[in-house]
N, C-alpha and C positions, 0 to 999 in steps of 0.2 A: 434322341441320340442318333446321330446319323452315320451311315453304314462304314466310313471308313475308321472310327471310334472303336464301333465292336471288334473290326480287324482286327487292329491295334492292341484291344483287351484282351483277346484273345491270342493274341501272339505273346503278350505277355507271360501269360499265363501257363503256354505252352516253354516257354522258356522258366520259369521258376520254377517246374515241376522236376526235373531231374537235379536243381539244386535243394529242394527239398529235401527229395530221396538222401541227397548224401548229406545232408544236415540229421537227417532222422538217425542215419547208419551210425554219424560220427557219435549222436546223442545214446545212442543203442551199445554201442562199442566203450563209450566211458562209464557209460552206469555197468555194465560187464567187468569191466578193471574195477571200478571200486567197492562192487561186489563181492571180487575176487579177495580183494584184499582185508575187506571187513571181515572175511570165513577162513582167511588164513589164522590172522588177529585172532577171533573166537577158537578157534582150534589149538594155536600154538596157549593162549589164557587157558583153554582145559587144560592140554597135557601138562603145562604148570602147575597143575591143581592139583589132578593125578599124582606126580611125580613129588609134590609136597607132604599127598596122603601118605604114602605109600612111606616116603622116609622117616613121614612123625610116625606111625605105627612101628619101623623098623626102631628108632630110634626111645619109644615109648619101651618096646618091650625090651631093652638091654637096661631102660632103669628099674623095671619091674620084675628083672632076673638077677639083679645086681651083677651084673656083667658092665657097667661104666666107669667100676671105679671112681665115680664119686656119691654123694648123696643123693640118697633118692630123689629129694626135693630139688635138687641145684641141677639135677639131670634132667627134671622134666622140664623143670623151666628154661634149662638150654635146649632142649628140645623143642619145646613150643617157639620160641625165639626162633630159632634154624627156618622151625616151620612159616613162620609168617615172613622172612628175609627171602628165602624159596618164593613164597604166591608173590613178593611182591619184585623179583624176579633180581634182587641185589643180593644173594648169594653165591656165589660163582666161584670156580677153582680155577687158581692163577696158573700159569703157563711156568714151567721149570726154570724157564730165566726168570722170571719176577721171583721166584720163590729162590733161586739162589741167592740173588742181589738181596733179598730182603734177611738172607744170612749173612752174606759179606758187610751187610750193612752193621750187622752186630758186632763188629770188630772196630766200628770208630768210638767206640769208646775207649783202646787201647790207644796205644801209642809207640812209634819207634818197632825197634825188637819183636814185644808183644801183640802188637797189630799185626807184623809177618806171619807169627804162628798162627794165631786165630783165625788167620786167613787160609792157613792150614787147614788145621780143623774144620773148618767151614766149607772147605774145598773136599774133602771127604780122606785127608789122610790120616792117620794114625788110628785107634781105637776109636769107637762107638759103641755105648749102652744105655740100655731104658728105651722109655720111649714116648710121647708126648701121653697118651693115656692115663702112662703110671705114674706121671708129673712129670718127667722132663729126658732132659736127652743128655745124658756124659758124654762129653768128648774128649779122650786124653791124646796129647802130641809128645812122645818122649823124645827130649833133642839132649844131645849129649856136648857139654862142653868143657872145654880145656880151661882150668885155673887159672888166673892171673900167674905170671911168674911174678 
């Protein structure tokens, strides 16, 4: 090898090292983010887990009090159901617009007139009793109207 080779190598080599370094950093830096995110993942999966116990236990012991107002047997098994819909994270509480529209929607079965009202009803005017628990929810709208002449 003759002496202006080794320069050469050597220049090289002085020149790769500081792109190393930031090859190494960036390689340092993304195994850190995806780190980050695999312990997010495993953390938010516990409190999943957590927060599944904890509701089938709440929800175990209102069928074991008879406090569910239904069977015992139909209570645990919506129970355990709730609880596996929870771990696998498809249980979820709709936002108040979805849960209205999903009552307004209850009114396209009427028609004309009675679609109005119901849409009453559904809007939160007139009377309200019961309640989804005790089977179900009465809604009364008293509208008052003038006979045919």
């Amino acid at each position: 090898m003759k002496h202006y080779q080794t320069k050469v190598n050597a220049t090289r080599l002085l020149h790769a090292e500081p792109r190393m370094r930031v090859v190494k950093k960036t390689a340092g830096l993304i195994a850190g983010i995806i780190s980050s995110l695999l312990l997010v993942n495993i953390c938010v999966a516990a409190d999943r887990e957590d927060n599944a116990r904890s509701r089938y236990d709440y929800e175990r012991s209102l069928c074991e009090n008879g406090k569910s107002y239904q069977s015992r047997e139909t209570c645990l098994r919506e129970a355990g159901a709730a609880r596996q819909q929870l771990r696998s994270g498809r249980l979820t509480t709709e936002s108040e617009d979805q849960l209205q529209r999903n009552r307004e929607r209850r009114c396209d079965a009427h028609s004309g007139e009675d679609r109005e009202y119901c849409l009453l009803r559904m809007r939160g005017e007139g009377t309200q009793s019961g309640t989804a628990e005790r089977g179900g929810i009465s809604r009364e709208l008293t509208v008052i109207v003038k006979p045919p002449q």
